[in-house]
C-alpha positions, 0 to 999 in steps of 0.5 A: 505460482510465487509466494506474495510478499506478506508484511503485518503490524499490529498496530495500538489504534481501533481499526476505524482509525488505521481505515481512515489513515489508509482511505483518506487522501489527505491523511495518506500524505502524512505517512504515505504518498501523496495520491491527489487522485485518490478517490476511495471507490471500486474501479477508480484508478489513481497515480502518484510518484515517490516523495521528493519531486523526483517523478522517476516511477510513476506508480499507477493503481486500480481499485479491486475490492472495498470491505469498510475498515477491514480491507482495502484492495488495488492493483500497483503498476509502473506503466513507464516501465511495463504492462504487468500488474500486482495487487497490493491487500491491507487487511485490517483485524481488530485484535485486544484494542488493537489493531493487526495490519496485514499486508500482502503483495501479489504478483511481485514476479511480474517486476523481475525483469526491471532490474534491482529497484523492482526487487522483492527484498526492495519491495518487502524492505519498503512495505516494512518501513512504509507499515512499521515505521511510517503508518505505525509512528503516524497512528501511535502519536 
């Protein structure tokens, strides 16, 4: 069993607020990537590749769990790179006004033998900047 990678940032805006930037398509693009496919329903499934048009890693997720403004869970895939899947959690905790973002990425192991890129530090760098300079600058404004 391995240990999931875990991120957390508390973040100054009401949970309602950190939901809709994590759940709506056209918000996700100004922090996070643009997934047009995006529709926030258990079982839909998604796709989106890295910013910058480069289309190298095709990213592919499914939908798990839905708990409104408090959690938000779906699987991360690279089907052109392999089968395997991990599951990718934001929970959202209402904390003194604020809001706590936890997020915790499961099964990264799945990825070790794809190469450098599919790293856990690179996961855990990415997931860092993506929650505590991306998602925080964009909510804080």
């Amino acid at each position: 069993m391995s240990t999931p990678i875990t991120v957390q940032y508390k973040i100054n805006a009401p949970a309602e607020k950190v939901w809709k930037a994590l759940t709506d398509k056209n918000e996700m693009k100004s922090w996070y990537f643009d997934i047009q496919d995006f529709v926030l329903e258990t079982g839909k499934e998604f796709n989106f590749y890295e910013p910058g048009g480069a289309n190298k890693y095709h990213h592919h997720g499914e939908i798990l769990e839905i708990i409104t403004n408090q959690k938000l869970k779906h699987t991360w895939a690279y089907p052109d790179f392999s089968a395997q899947k991990t599951v990718v959690s934001w929970e959202l905790l209402p904390v003194d006004g604020q809001t706590l973002v936890k997020l915790t990425h499961e099964g990264i192991e799945n990825f070790k033998d794809l190469g450098d890129g599919f790293s856990r530090e690179n996961f855990t760098e990415g997931w860092n900047t993506i929650l505590g300079q991306s998602l925080k600058e964009y909510l804080e404004k």
